[in-house]
N, C-alpha and C positions, 0 to 999 in steps of 0.2 A: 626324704628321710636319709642320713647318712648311714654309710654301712654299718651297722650295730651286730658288735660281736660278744655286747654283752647282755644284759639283761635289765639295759635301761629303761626309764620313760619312754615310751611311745608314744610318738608325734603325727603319725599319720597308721593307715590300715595293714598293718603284718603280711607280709605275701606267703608267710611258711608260718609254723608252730615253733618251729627251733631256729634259734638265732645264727646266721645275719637273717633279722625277718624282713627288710627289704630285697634280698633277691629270692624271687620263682625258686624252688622246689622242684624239680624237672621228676625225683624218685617220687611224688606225689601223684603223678601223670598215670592216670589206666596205662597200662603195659600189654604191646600189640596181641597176644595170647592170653590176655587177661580176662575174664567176665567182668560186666559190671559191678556183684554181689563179690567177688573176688578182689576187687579194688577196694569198695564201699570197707571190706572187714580188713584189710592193711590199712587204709587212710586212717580210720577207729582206734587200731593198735597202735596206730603211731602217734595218734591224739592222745591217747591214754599212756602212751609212755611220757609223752611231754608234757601231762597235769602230772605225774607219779615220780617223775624223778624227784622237782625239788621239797616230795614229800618226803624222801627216804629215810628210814630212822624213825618213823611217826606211825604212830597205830592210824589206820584208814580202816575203819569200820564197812561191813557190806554196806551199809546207807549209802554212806559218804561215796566206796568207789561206783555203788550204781548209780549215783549222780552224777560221780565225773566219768562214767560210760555215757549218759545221758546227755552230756556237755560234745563229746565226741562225735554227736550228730548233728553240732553247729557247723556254721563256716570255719576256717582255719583265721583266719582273723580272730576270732573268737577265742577258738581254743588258746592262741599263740600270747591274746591281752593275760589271758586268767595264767595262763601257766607264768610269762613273765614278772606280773605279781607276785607268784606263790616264790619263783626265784628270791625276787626282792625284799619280800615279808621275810626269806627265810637267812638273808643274808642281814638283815634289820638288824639293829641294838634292841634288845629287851624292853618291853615297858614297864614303867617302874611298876610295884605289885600294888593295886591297889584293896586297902585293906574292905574286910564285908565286914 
């Protein structure tokens, strides 16, 4: 994957949640002083910052954020595809309206 510093397509597995998601994440790493349960809930925060950003401005209902809490206990691969989508959806042209 080449360095991605935006919020493109994604051609191979994310190594971080925030872009360039080809390079390692080193602030992701347990920290020598760290608990495990003390990592797990900064790794969490930081997945839920990076589904929440490219929400901002958008009502996020308790459902919705306890699902992407719930998304937060994926791999970062994971979190990093969904949040670059919500990037890309959010940076999209409109769809035209279709009438009901």
């Amino acid at each position: 994957m080449m360095n991605q510093t935006a919020h493109g397509p994604l051609t191979s597995a994310p190594l971080r949640v925030r872009p360039p998601y080809d390079q390692r994440d080193i602030a992701g790493d347990q920290w020598q002083n760290e608990t495990v349960h003390q990592w797990w809930d900064r790794r969490r925060a930081n997945g839920l910052d990076a589904l929440l950003t490219p929400l901002e401005g958008i009502d996020v209902s308790d459902y919705e954020r306890h699902t992407l809490q719930w998304l937060t206990g994926r791999e970062d691969s994971t979190i990093a595809v969904v949040a670059a989508l919500l990037h890309r959806a959010r940076a999209a042209r409109s769809l035209p309206t279709q009438p009901r």
